[in-house]
C-alpha positions in Angstrom: -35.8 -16.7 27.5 -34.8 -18.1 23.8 -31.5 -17.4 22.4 -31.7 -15.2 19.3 -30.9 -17.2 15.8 -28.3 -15.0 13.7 -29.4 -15.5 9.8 -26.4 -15.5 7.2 -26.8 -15.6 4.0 -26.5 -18.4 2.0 -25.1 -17.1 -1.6 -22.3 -19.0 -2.3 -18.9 -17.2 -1.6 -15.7 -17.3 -3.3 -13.1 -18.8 -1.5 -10.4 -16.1 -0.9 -7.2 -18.2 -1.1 -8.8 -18.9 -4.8 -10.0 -14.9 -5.7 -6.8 -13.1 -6.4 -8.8 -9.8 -6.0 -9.5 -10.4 -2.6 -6.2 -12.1 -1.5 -4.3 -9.4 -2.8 -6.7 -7.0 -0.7 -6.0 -9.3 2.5 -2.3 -9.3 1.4 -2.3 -5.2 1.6 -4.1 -4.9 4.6 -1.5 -7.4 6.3 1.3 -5.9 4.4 0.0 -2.2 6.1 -0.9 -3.5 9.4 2.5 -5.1 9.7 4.6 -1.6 8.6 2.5 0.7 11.0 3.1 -2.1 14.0 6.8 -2.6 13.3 7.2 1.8 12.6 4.9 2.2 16.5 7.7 -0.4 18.3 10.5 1.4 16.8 11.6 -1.1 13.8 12.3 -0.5 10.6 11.0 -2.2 7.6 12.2 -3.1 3.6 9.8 -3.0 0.9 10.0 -2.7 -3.1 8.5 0.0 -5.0 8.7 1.4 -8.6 12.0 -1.1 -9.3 14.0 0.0 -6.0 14.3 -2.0 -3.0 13.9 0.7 -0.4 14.4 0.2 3.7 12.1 2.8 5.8 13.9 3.3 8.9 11.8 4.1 12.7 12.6 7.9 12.5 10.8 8.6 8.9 14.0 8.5 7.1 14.1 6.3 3.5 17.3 4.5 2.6 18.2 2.9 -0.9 19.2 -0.5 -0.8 19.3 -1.2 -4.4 17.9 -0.6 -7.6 16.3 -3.6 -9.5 17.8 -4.9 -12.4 14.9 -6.4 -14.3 11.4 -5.5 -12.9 10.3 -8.0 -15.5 11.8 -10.8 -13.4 9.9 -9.7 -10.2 6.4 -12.3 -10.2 2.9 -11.5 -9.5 0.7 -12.0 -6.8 -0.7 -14.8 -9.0 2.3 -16.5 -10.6 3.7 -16.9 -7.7 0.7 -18.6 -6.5 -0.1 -20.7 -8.8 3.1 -23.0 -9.1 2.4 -26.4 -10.4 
């Protein structure tokens, strides 16, 4: 018996690495993945958010490392990216 042929379409697709929409959606699905696997083997994790670095401990509990001093200083997704 034949082996079925899988059709794919063949639009032209952006390369991700290149569309900054969708590497900054693979960038928070990584980001989210990697919190809820290090919070399930009992690690705790530091991330920045709203111009406060902030470390989540394994029991739920929120610490303050420190606040920001200039937000303005912190680069995009994109900037960072795209250094010549």
């Amino acid at each position: 018996m034949g082996q079925l042929v899988r059709k794919v379409s063949v639009a032209k697709r952006q390369d991700p690495l290149i569309d900054f929409t969708t590497l900054a959606k693979i960038g928070r699905h990584a980001s989210r993945s990697a919190r809820e696997k290090a919070l399930s083997q009992g690690v705790g994790f530091t991330y920045a958010k709203g111009g406060r670095i902030m470390k989540r401990n394994p029991d739920g509990t929120e610490q303050l490392i420190r606040v920001m001093d200039d937000m303005n200083d912190f680069p995009t997704l994109q900037a960072d990216l795209c250094q010549d």
